[in-house]
C-alpha positions, 0 to 999 in steps of 0.5 A: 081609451074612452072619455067616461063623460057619458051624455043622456044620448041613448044607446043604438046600433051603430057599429054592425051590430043589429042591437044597440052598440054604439055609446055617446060620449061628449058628442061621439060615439064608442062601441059597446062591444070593445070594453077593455079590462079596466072598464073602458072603452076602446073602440070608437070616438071617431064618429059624430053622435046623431043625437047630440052633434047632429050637423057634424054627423050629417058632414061625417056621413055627407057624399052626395055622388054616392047618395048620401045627401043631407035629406035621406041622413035627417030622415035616418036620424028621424028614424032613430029619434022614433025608435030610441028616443033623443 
């Protein structure tokens, strides 16, 4: 069940979806598309938001051996400040 503490991060996709999927709250991110009957969300709160938890999603996503280095994350968080602001 999700925090409702919602932050100011805007809504981008994150989850599969090739339109804004994924929800800040308190520093992680919920999919959007797993809202229960009562409202709230279920699905998600394990992964660091970019926008706002930045070094703890670049250690989230860090794996240098598969090419995951902390360069070409910065640039895909560059990418998202470009195109959903944050």
């Amino acid at each position: 069940m999700s925090n409702t503490n919602q932050t100011t991060c805007p809504s981008f996709p994150h989850f599969g979806a090739p339109y804004p999927d994924a929800q800040c709250n308190d520093g992680y991110l919920w999919d959007l598309d797993k809202v229960g009957d009562d409202g709230l969300l279920y699905g998600g709160g394990d992964d660091p938001c970019p926008f706002c938890n930045t070094e703890a999603y670049i250690e989230f996503y860090l794996d240098e051996v598969a090419g995951y280095t902390r360069e070409l994350i910065l640039s895909h968080i560059e990418k998202l400040r470009e195109r959903y602001g944050k």
